[in-house]
N, C-alpha and C positions, 0 to 999 in steps of 0.2 A: 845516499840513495841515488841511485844510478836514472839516467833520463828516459832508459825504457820503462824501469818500474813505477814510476813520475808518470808516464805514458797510460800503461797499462791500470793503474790506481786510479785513472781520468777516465779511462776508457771505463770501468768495473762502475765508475759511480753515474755513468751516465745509464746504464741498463737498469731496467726493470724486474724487480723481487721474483718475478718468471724466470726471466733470461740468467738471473746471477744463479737461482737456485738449479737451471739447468747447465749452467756451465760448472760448477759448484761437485754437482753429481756426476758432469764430467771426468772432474780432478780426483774426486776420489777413485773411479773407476779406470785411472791411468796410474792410479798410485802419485801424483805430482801433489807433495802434501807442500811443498814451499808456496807453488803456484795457489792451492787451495786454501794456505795460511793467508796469502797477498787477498784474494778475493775476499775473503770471510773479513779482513781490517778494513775492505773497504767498503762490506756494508753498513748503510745509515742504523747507526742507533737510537731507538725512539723508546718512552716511558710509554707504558701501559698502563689502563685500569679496567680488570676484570675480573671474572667472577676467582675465587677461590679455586686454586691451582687441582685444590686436592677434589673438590666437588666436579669441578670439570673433567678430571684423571677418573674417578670413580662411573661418573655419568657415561663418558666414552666407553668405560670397561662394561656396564652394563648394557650399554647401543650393540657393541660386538657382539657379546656375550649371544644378545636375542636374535641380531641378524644369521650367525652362524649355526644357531639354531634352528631358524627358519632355512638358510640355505640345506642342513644336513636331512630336516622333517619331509622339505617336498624332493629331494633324492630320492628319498628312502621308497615317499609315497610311489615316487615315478616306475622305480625300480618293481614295488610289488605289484605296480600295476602291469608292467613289462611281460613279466614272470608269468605271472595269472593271466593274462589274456596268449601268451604263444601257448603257456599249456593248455589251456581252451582250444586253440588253432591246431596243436598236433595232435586231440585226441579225435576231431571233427576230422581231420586228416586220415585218422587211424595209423599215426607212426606210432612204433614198438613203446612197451611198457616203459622203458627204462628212463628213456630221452623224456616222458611225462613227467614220470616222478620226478626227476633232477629238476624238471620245472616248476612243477610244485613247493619241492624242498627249498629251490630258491625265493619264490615265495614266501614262504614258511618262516625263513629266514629272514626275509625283510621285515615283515610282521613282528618277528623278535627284536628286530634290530630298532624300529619305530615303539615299543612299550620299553625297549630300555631308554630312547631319548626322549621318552616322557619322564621318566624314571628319573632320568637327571634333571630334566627340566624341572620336577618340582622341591630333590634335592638343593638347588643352586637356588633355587628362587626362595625355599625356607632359610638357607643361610643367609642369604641377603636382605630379608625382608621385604623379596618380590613377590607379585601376585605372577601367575603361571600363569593366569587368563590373559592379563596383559600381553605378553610376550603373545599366546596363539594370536591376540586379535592381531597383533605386528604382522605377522607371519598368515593372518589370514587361514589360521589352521585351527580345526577342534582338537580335543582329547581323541587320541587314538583308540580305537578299540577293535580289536583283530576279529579276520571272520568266525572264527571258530575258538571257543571257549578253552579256558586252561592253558592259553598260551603262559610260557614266562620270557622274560624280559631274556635276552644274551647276557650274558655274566661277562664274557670279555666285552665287547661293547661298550655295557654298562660304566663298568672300569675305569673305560675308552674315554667315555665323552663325559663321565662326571668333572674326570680330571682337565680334558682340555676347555672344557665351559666353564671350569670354577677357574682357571688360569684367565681366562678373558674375562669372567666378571669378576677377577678380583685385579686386573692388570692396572696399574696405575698409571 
């Protein structure tokens, strides 16, 4: 072993779990896997004792699962409220029919796109044997219910998010 890497191995064990894991993500992101290998031998190995690998893998999956949930619900919400209040503002304006409806439609469309991520929401949560209310109380959100009756859920959407929500609550 050469006296710079003797050097460098002294220098790597004097930094802190921060600084190694940011120099660490340096190395990969220069592609320097020797440099990356030297760092990684020179952090401290320590025994653990915690919970079950796989409960805590499961638990995290389920955390995402509801946060992205939440993040996608108050989009959605923001969105329809977006929508619905300029088409309010252009018909109070009196611009042309068309530019309304598109606003509406988008609208419309959020409304769809919010009963299809309940849709999942209660699909993923009967796989799992979660409760959906939970999740809304997370998320600070009720059951969606659209303004106007007969709406159906998006079908691509639905698709959309059943798959990417069941990938996060099943992610290990």
């Amino acid at each position: 072993m050469s006296s710079h890497h003797d050097r460098l191995t002294k220098t790597y064990r004097g930094l802190t779990a921060d600084q190694l894991a940011a120099l660490a993500f340096h190395y990969i992101c220069e592609g320097n896997a020797l440099e990356f290998k030297r760092l990684g031998d020179a952090v401290p190995r320590k025994d653990y004792n915690c919970p079950d690998v796989a409960y805590q893998a499961r638990l995290d999956g389920f955390t995402r699962f509801a946060a992205y949930w939440a993040i996608e619900h108050w989009r959605l919400r923001t969105r329809k409220a977006e929508m619905l209040g300029a088409a309010l503002a252009a018909i109070r304006r009196g611009e042309d029919f068309e530019k309304t409806d598109d606003l509406l439609y988008a609208h419309e469309q959020a409304e769809s796109c919010l009963l299809a991520l309940d849709a999942s929401l209660l699909a993923i949560c009967a796989e799992h044997g979660l409760d959906a209310d939970d999740v809304r109380r997370m998320a600070g959100a009720e059951a969606f219910k659209p303004m106007r009756e007969g709406m159906t859920p998006d079908a691509d959407y639905l698709a959309e998010m059943r798959a990417g929500l069941a990938q996060l609550a099943g992610a290990g």
